[in-house]
C-alpha positions in Angstrom: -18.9 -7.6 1.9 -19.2 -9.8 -0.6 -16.8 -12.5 -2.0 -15.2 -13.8 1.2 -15.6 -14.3 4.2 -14.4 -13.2 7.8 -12.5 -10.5 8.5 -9.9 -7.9 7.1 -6.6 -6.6 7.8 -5.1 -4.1 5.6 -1.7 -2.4 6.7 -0.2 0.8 5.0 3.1 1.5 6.0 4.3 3.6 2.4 4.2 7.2 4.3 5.4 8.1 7.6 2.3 7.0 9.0 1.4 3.8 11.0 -2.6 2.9 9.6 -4.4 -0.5 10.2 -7.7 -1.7 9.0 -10.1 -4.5 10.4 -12.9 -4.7 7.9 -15.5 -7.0 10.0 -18.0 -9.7 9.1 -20.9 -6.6 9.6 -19.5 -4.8 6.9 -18.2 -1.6 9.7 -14.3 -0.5 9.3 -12.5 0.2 12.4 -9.5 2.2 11.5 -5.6 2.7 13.7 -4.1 6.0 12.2 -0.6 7.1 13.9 1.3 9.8 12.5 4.5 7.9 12.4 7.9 8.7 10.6 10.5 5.8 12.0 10.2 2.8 14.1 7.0 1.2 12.4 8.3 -2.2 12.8 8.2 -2.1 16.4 5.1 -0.6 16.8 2.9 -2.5 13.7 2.1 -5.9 15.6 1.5 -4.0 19.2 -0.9 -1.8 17.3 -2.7 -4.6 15.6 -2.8 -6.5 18.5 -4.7 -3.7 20.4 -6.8 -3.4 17.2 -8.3 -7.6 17.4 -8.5 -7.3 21.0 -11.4 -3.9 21.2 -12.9 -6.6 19.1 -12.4 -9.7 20.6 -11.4 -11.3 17.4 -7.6 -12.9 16.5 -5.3 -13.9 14.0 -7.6 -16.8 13.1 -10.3 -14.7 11.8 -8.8 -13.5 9.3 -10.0 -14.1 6.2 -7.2 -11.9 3.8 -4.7 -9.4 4.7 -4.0 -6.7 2.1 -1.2 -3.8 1.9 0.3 -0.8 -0.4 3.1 -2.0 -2.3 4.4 1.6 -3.4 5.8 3.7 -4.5 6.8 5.1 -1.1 9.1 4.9 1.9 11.4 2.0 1.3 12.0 0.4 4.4 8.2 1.0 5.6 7.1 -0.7 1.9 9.2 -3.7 3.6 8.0 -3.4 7.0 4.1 -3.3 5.5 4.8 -6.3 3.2 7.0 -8.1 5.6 4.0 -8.2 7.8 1.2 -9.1 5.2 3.4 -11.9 3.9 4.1 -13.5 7.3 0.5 -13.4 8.6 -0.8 -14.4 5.2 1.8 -17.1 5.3 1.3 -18.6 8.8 -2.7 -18.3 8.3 -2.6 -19.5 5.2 -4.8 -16.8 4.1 -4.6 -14.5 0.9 -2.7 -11.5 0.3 -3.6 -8.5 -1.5 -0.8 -6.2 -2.8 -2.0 -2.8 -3.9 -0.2 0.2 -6.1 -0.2 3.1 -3.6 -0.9 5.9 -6.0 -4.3 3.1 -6.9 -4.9 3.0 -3.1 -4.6 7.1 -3.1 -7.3 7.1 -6.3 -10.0 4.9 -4.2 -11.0 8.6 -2.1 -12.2 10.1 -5.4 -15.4 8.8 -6.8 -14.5 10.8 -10.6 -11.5 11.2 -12.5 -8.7 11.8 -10.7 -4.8 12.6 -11.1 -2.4 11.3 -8.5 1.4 13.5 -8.3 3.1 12.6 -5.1 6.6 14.8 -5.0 9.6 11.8 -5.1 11.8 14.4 -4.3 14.8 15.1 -6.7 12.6 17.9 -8.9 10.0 14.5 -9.7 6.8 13.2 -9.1 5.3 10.3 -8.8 2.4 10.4 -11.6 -0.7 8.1 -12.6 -4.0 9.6 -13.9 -7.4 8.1 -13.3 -11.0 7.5 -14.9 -12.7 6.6 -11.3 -11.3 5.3 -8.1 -9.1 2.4 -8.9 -9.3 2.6 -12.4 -6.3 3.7 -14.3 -6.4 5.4 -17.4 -2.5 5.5 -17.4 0.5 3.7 -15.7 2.2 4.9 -12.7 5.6 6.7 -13.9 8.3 8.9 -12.6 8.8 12.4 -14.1 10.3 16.0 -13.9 8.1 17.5 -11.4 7.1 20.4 -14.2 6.0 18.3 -16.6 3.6 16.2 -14.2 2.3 19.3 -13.2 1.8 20.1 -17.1 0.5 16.9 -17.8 -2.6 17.0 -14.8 -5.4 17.6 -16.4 -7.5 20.4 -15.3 -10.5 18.2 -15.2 -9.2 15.8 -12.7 -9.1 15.7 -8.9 -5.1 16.4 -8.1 -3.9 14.4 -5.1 -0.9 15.2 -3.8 -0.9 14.0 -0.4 0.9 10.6 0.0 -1.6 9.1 2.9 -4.1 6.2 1.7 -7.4 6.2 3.5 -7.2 2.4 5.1 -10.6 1.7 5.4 -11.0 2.6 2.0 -8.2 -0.1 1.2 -9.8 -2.6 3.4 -12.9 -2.6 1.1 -11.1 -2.5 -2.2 -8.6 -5.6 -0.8 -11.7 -7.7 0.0 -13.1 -7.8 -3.4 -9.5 -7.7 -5.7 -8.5 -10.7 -7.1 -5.6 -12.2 -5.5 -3.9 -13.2 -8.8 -3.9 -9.7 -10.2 -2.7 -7.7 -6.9 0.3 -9.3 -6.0 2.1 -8.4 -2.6 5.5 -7.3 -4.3 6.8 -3.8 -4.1 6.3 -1.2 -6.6 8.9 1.3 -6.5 8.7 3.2 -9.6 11.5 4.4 -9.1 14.8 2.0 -8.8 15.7 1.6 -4.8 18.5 3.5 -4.0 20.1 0.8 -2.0 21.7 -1.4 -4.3 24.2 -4.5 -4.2 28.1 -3.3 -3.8 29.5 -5.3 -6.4 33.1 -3.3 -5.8 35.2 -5.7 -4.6 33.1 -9.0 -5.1 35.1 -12.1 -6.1 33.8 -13.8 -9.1 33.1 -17.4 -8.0 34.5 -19.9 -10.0 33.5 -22.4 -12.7 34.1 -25.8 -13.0 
């Protein structure tokens, strides 16, 4: 591992599954994969705590935490980046934020084509040279034409669940500037503000 230093957290939380990463100093990944539709929240710091202990490592070996930033599951997105944020922020350690349909391109070695349903006759579509390397941006289309638009030289993934220890390594060497923890939805969130009924606030 090089380029830092310490150990490795990565959380994914983007799919209705709970998966945690340690990357240690030794270079080995040891991996917590729960199939895991609701109550993620609860369960994410119990789980991580279990996690450091088989190791006998805490919070203060941490070196950088990293975590999928979407497209995905809404409120697991915010549970996953709620968590990186805090521990980043009380360790004062980096955080890594990256794409999901990236994270999803890092278990093929060769070109690759990523087309996750989003429900709603769409896809969730981003085509790639090599793992992490994206010959286009992520976008939202009919689910017809991302089918059309795979190339049949490509590696289709259609399954939504990252391999962690896979994101562990990728996290410890991305840049911290570039992979910023901030979600990416693709697609607007459907909860939005209610502005029915809002009073305007007045102006001096």
């Amino acid at each position: 591992m090089s380029g830092t230093a310490g150990i490795v957290l990565a959380i994914d939380t983007a799919a209705p599954r709970l998966q945690l990463a340690l990357l240690l100093a030794d270079g080995t990944v040891d991996v917590w994969v729960e199939d895991m539709a609701t109550g993620q929240a609860e369960a994410l710091f119990g789980r991580l705590a279990e996690l450091l202990a088989r190791h006998g490592v805490g919070y203060p070996d941490l070196s950088r935490v990293v975590t999928t930033t979407g497209p995905g599951s809404f409120t697991g997105l915010r549970i996953g980046l709620s968590a990186a944020r805090g521990i980043g922020l009380a360790r004062n350690i980096p955080v890594i934020g990256v794409p999901s349909l990236l994270a999803l391109s890092l278990s093929v070695a060769g070109p690759s084509t990523v087309l996750l349903d989003a429900r709603r006759g769409e896809a969730y579509f981003q085509i790639f040279a090599a793992a992490g390397m994206a010959l286009t941006p992520p976008d939202l289309l009919p689910m017809a034409l991302a089918q059309a638009a795979t190339p049949p030289d490509t590696t289709l993934i259609s399954a939504p669940f990252v391999d962690i220890a896979l994101l562990a390594r990728y996290g410890a060497e991305a840049n911290p500037a570039t992979h910023l923890p901030e979600a990416s939805y693709v697609r607007d969130a459907d909860a939005k503000p209610q502005a029915a009924g809002r009073v305007e606030r007045m102006t001096s």
